[in-house]
C-alpha positions in Angstrom: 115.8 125.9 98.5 115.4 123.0 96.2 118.0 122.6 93.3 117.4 121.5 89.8 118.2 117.5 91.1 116.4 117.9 94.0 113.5 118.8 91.9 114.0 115.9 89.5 113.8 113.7 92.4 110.3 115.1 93.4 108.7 114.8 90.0 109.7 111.4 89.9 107.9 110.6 93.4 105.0 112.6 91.8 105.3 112.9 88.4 102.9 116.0 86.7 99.5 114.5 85.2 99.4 112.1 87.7 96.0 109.7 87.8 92.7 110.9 88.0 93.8 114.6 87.7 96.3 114.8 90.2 98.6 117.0 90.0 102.5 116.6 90.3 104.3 117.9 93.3 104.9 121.2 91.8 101.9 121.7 90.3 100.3 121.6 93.7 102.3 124.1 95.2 104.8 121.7 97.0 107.7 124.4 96.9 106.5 126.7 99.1 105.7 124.1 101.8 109.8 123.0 101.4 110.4 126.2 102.0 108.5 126.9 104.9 109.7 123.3 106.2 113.6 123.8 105.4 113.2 127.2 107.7 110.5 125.9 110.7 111.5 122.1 110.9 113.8 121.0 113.5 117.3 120.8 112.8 117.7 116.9 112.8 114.5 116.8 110.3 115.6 119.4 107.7 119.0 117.5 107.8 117.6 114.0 107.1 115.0 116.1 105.0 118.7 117.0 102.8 120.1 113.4 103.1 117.0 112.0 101.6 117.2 114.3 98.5 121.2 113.2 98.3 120.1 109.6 98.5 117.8 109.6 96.0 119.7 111.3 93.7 123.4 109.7 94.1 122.5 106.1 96.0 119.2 105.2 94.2 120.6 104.4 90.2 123.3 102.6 91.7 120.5 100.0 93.4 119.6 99.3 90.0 122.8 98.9 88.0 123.1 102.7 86.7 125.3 105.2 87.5 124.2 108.6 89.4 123.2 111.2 89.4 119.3 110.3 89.2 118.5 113.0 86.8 120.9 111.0 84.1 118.5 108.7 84.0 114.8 108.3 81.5 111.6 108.5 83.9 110.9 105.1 84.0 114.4 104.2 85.1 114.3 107.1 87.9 111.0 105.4 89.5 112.5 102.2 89.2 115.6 103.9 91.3 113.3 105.3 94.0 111.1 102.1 94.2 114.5 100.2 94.8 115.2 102.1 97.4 112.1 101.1 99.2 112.9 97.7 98.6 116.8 97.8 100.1 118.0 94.8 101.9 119.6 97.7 103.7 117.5 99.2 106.8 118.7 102.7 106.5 118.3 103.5 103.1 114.6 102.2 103.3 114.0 104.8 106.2 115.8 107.7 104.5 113.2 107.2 101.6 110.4 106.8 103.9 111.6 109.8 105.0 111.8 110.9 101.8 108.0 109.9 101.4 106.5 111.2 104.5 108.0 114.9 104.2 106.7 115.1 100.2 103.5 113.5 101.3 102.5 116.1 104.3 103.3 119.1 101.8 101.6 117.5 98.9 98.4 116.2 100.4 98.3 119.6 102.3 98.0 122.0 99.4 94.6 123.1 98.2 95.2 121.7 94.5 95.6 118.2 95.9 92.7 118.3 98.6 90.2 119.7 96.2 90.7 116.5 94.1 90.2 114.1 96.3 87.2 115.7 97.6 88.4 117.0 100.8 88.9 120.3 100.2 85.7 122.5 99.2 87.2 125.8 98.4 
């Protein structure tokens, strides 16, 4: 189950009214694919699933001179957080939000809202 942060960190990955119709991660249905995920998913990948949200919450401000929690922060200062995390001198907090990436990418490009946008989806 996602918590109120955990949620803050997803709209800031995909923010509602995103380009060309789009919509944000919840918007799209992307909670019921976590859930699903946090119950199916292999141990190891729910866990780094967990320490991704925790990163990006707690370790990401801190990459760009603010202090945690994420949700503190105004929307263009949380994408600046996530972005910097993607740009870390540090290996493993790059692959814990490309993890962080990857998991909210195969839920949100999987839903119906997202597919039918982009033209794959005909239903």
């Amino acid at each position: 189950m996602l918590s109120a942060r955990d949620r803050v960190v997803l709209n800031a990955l995909l923010p509602p009214g995103g380009p060309e119709g789009l919509p944000g991660a919840f918007e799209a249905g992307f909670e019921e694919f976590e859930r699903g995920f946090s119950s199916d998913a292999p141990l190891t990948m729910r866990f780094g699933w967990r320490a991704a949200l925790f990163a990006a919450a707690w370790v990401s401000p801190l990459l760009i001179g603010r202090l945690p929690p994420l949700d503190r922060l105004q929307a263009d200062d949380r994408e600046a957080a996530l972005e910097a995390m993607g740009k870390s001198r540090f290996y493993l907090i790059r692959q814990v939000f490309l993890l962080l990436k990857a998991v909210t990418s195969f839920g949100y490009g999987g839903t119906h809202a997202v597919r039918r946008v982009v033209g794959y989806d005909a239903r």
